[in-house]
C-alpha positions in Angstrom: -8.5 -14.2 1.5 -6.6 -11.2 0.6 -2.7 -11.8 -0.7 -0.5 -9.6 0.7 2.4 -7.7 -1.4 5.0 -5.3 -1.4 5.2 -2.5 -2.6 8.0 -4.0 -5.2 5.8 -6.4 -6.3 3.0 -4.4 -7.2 5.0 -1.8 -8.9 6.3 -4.7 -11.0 2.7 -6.1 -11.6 1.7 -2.5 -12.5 4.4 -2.3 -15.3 3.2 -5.6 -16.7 -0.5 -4.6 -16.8 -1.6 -6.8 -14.2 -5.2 -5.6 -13.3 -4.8 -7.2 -9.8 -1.5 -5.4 -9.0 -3.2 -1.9 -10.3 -6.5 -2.6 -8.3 -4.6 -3.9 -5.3 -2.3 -0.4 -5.9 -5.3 1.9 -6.4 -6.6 0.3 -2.9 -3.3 1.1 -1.1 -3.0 4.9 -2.0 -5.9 6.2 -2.9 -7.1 7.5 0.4 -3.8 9.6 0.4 -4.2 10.4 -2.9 -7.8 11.6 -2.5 -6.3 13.6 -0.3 -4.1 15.6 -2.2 -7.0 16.0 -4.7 -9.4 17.1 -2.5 -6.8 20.3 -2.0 -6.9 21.6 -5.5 -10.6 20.5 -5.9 -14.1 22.6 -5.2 -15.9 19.3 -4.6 -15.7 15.7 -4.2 -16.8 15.0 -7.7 -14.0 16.9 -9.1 -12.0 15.4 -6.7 -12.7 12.2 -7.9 -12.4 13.1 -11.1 -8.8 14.2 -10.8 -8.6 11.2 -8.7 -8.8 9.1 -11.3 -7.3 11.0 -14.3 -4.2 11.1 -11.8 -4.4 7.1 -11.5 -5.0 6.6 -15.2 -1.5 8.4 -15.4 0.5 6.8 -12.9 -0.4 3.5 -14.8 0.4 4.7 -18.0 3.7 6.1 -16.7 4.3 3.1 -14.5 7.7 2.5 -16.4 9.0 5.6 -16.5 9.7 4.8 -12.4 13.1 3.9 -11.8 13.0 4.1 -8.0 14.7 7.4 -7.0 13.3 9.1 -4.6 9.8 7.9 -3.3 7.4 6.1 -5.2 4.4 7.7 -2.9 6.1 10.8 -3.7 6.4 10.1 -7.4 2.7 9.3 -6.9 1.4 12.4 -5.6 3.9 15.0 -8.6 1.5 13.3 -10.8 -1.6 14.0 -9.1 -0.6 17.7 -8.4 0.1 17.4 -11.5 -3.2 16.4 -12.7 -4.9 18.7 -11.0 -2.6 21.7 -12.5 -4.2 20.3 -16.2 -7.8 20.1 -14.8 -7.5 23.6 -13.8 -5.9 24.6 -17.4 -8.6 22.4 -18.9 -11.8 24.4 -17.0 -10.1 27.5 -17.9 -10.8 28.9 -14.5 -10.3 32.8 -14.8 -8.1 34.1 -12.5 -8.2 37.3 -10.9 -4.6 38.7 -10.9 -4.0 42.1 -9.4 -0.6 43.5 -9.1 1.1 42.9 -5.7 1.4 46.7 -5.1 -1.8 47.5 -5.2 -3.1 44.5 -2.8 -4.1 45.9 0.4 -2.5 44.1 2.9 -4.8 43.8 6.4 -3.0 43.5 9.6 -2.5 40.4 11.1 -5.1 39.4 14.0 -4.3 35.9 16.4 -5.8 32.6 15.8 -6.6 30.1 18.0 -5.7 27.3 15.5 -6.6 25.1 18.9 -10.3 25.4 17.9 -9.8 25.3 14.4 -10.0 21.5 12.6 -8.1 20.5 9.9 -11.7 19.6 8.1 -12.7 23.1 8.4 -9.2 24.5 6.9 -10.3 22.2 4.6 -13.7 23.1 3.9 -11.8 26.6 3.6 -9.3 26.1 1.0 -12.3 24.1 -1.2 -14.3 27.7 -0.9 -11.4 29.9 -1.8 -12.1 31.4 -5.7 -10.1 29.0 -8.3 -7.3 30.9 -8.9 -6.6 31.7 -5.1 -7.4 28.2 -4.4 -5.1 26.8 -7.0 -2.2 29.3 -6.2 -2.6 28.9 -1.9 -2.1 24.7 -2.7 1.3 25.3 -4.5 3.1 27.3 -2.8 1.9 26.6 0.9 1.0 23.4 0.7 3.3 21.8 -2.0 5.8 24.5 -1.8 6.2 25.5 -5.2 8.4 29.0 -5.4 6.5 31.9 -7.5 8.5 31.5 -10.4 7.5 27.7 -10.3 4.0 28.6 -9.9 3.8 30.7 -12.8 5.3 28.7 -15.2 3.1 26.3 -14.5 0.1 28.1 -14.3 0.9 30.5 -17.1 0.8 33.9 -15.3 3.5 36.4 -13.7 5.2 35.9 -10.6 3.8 39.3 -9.5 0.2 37.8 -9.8 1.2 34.0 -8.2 2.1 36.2 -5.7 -1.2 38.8 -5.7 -3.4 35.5 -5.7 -1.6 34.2 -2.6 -1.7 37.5 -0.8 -5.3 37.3 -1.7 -6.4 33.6 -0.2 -4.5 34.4 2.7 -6.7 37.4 3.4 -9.5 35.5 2.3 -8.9 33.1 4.5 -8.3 35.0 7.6 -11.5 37.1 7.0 -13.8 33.4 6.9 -11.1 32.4 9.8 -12.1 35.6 11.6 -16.1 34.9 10.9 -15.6 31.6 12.4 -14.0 33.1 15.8 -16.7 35.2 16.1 -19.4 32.6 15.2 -20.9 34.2 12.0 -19.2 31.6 9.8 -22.0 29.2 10.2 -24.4 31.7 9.3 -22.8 33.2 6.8 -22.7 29.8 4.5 -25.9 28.8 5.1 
């Protein structure tokens, strides 16, 4: 029979170590959490991975929560967070380009109607790293340029290039799909 608990409780289980508190708080957020890894990740293994460096974290630095603002919130700084280091960690190069010199395609419509949030998805996983990495932040998790490159360690001239970048990489696969050559193309 499973015990139910709040969220208070289990937070104050989790700062005293208590294995069943962390299990029963892994069990409660890590489908969301997966979720924000699976963002910044290229595959569900890495995802995973980040998955559980980020929970690792959040119980170390169970006691530095005091309660303001949201704990889920709280939650998922960390695994952005963690993700952010993995990225560091691989040393992923990244492609920077000044934002002058990006060629900037003209818009064409999308029928987001026929376009799933599994296959945006399956999208943003394919973009390169850096694009990848850079798209997350600042549309997803919205991050300012100047944020981004701190964190990332590059200009705000190329946070910006590598966003310019996945959004015409994007719209190019997007395009593809529209016209049916997606499939064929990934095969």
């Amino acid at each position: 029979m499973k015990h139910a608990y709040t969220i208070e409780h289990l937070l104050a289980g989790c700062k005293k170590g208590d294995r069943q508190a962390q299990k029963a708080l892994y069990e409660s957020y890590a489908t969301k959490m997966m979720a924000v890894c699976m963002r910044y990740a290229h595959s569900t293994f890495e995802a995973e991975d980040m998955l559980q460096n980020g929970f690792v974290r959040i119980f170390s630095k169970m006691a530095t929560f005091e309660g303001a603002g949201s704990f889920e919130g709280w939650m998922r700084r960390i695994m952005v967070n963690t993700a952010i280091e993995i990225y560091r960690k691989n040393q992923r190069s990244v492609q920077t380009v000044d934002i002058d010199t990006v060629y900037d395609q003209g818009d064409f419509t999308i029928d987001m109607a026929q376009l799933e949030a599994k296959d945006l998805m399956k999208l943003v996983q394919q973009l390169p790293a850096g694009y990848q990495m850079v798209f997350n932040l600042y549309a997803i998790e919205g991050y300012s340029h100047a944020e981004i490159a701190k964190q990332l360690d590059i200009s705000e001239g190329a946070s910006k290039s590598q966003l310019s970048r996945a959004r015409t990489w994007l719209k190019e696969k997007i395009k593809m799909m529209e016209g049916g050559l997606y499939e064929r193309y990934t095969r």
